[in-house]
N, C-alpha and C positions, 0 to 999 in steps of 0.2 A: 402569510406565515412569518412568526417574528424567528429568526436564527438565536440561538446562547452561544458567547465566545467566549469564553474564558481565558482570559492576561495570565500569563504567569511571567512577573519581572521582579527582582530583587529593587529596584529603580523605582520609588513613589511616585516620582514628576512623570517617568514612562507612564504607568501602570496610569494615571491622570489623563493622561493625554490619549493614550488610545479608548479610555472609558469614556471620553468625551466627544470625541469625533464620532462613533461607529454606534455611540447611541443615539447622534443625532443623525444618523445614517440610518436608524429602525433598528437596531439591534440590541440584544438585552446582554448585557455586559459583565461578566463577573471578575473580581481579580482574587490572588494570589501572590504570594511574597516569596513561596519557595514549596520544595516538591510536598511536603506536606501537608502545607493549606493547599496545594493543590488538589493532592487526592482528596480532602475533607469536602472540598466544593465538587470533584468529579463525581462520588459516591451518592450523594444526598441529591441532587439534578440530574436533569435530562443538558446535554452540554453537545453540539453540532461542533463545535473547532474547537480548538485550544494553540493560542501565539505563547511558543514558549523559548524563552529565552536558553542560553545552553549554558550560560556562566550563572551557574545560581551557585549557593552557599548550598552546604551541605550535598546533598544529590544532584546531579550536572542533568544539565537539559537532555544530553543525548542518552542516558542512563534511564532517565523519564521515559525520553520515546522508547525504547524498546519494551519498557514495560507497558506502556500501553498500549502499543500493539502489541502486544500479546495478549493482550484481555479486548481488546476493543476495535474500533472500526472510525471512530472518530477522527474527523481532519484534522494535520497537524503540522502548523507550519512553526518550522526552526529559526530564528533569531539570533543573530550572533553580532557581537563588537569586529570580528577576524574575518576579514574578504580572502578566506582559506581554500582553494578547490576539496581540498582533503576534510574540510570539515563537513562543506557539502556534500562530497560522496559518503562519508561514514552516515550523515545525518539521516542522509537517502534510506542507504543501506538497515540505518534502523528502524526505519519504518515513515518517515517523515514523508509529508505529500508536498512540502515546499520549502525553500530554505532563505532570509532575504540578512542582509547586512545592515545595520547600526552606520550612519544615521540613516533611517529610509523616509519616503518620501510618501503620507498618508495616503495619497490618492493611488501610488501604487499599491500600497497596500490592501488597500479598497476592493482594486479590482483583481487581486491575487485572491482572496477571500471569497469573491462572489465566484470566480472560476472554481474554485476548490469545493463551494458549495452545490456546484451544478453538477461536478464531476461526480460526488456521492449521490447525487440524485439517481446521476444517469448508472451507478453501479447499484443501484435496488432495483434497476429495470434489468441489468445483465444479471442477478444473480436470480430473480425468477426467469431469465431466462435455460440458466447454464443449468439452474434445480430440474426445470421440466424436460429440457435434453438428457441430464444423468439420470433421468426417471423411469427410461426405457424398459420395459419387462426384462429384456436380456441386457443385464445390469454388471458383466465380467471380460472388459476386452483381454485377449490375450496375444503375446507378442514377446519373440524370443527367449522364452520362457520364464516371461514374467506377465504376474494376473494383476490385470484393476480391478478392481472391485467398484464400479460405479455409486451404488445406493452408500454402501458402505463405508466410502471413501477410502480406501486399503489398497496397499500395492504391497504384493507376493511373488518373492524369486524363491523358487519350490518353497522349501517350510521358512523361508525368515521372512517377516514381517519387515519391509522397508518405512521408517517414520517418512511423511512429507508433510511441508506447511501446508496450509488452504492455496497458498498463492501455485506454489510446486503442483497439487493435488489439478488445481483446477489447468493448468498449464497442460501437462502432460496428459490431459483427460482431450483437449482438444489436440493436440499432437494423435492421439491413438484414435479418435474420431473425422480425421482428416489425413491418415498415413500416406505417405508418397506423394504431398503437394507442402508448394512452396506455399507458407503461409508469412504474411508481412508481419513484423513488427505490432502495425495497426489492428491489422485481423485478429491477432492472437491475443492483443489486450481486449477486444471487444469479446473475447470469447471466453472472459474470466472476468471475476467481479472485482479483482484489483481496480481502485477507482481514476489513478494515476494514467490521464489516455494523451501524457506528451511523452513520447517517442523518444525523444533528445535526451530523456534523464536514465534511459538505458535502464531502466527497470525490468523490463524483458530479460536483456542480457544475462545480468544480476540472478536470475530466476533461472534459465537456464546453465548457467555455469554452476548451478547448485545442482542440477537435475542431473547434469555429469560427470558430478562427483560420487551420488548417488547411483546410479546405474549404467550402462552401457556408453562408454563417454561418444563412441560411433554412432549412435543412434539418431543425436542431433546433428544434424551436416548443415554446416553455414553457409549461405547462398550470397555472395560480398554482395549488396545493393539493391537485393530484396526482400532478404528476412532467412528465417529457418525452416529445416526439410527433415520431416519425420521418417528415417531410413528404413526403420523396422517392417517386417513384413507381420500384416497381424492377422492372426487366425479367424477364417470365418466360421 
C-alpha cells in the first residue's frame, strides 16, 4: 500500500527535501505553500498524513489543525522553528497526533510517520470494535441522572441535551461500560478510536478534564499511578 503525505511549508528548499527523501521511501508526496493550497490538494485526493508547518503566511498551522480535525481523521504532525513546550501542548490540544522541531533529523522523521501510520490502522480496528460494543440492543446507560444514548451518541441530564466530541462521546461511553473499575490510561485509549496510543502526551487527560467541565466533576476520581475510576453508580 502506497501512503499520500502531504508537505505543507512555506520553505521551497523544505517542501524539496522532504518530497525527495519519503518518495524514495515509497511514498506519494504532495506539497503545498500555504493553508489554501493546502485545502485545494486535501479536497481533490485521498491524503493518509499531512507535515504541517505552524508558521505559514496567511492561516497558521495550528489554526489549520483544528480545522481539520474537525472535518477529518487524518494524521497530523506539527512542525515548528520554536522548541516551545506551550506550542506543543496547544498543537496536541488541537488535534495534532505529533509535534517535531526545525531543524529535525529525516530519519526521525521516518520513523515518527510510519508510527503514526500504524496507529490509524490500529484506530479502524478499535472503532469497529467500540461500533459493535455501542450496538447492543439496550443502547441507553443511565447513571445519576443522566442518559447515554449509545446508538445515538447523545448524553441527557433530564431535558438538556449535553454537546460532546467523538473523542468525549466515546470516553465516557467506556467509563459507563465499565463503572466502578479502575481503568489505565492504556485501557481507556484502547477503548476509543482516538488513534494517539502514547500515554506520555496526556491526551486522556486532556479528554477527561473536558468531561468535568461538562458533567459531574466527582464522577471521574483520579487513581495517582494507575489511571481513572468511574464513581457513578449506573442503573441496571
Amino acid at each position: 500500500m502506497t501512503y499520500s503525505v502531504l508537505v505543507v511549508d512555506d520553505e521551497a528548499v523544505i517542501r524539496a527535501r522532504l518530497k525527495g527523501y519519503f518518495e524514495k521511501e515509497g511514498y506519494r508526496v504532495v506539497e503545498a505553500a500555504d493553508g489554501e493550497q493546502m485545502w485545494y490538494e486535501f479536497n481533490r485526493q485521498h491524503i493518509d498524513l499531512i507535515m504541517l508547518d505552524i508558521n505559514l503566511p496567511g492561516v497558521d498551522g495550528l489554526s489549520l489543525t483544528r480545522e481539520l480535525r474537525s472535518r477529518s481523521h487524518v494524521g497530523i504532525i506539527l512542525v515548528s522553528g520554536r522548541d516551545e513546550s506551550i506550542d506543543k501542548i496547544v498543537g496536541l490540544e488541537m488535534g495534532a497526533d505529533d509535534y517535531v522541531t526545525k531543524p529535525f533529523e529525516l530519519r526521525e522523521l521516518l520513523v515518527r510517520v510510519k508510527n503514526l501510520l500504524w496507529r490509524i490502522s490500529l484506530v479502524k480496528q478499535a472503532e469497529l470494535a467500540v461500533a459493535e460494543e455501542l450496538s447492543q440492543p439496550d443502547d441507553v446507560i443511565s447513571f445519576e441522572g443522566y442518559q447515554l444514548e449509545l446508538n445515538s451518541r447523545k448524553l441527557r441530564h433530564g431535558d438538556a441535551l449535553i454537546k460532546l466530541t467523538k473523542a468525549e462521546f466515546e470516553l465516557l461511553a467506556a467509563f459507563a461500560l465499565h463503572p466502578q473499575q479502575v481503568l489505565s490510561r492504556e485501557r481507556l485509549m484502547q477503548q476509543t478510536s482516538h488513534r494517539n496510543l502514547d500515554v506520555n502526551d496526556r491526551t486522556i487527560d486532556v479528554i477527561i478534564r473536558r468531561l468535568r467541565n461538562k458533567l459531574d466533576t466527582e464522577l471521574f476520581v483520579t487513581i495517582h499511578g494507575e489511571g481513572y475510576l468511574f464513581a457513578a453508580k449506573v442503573d441496571d
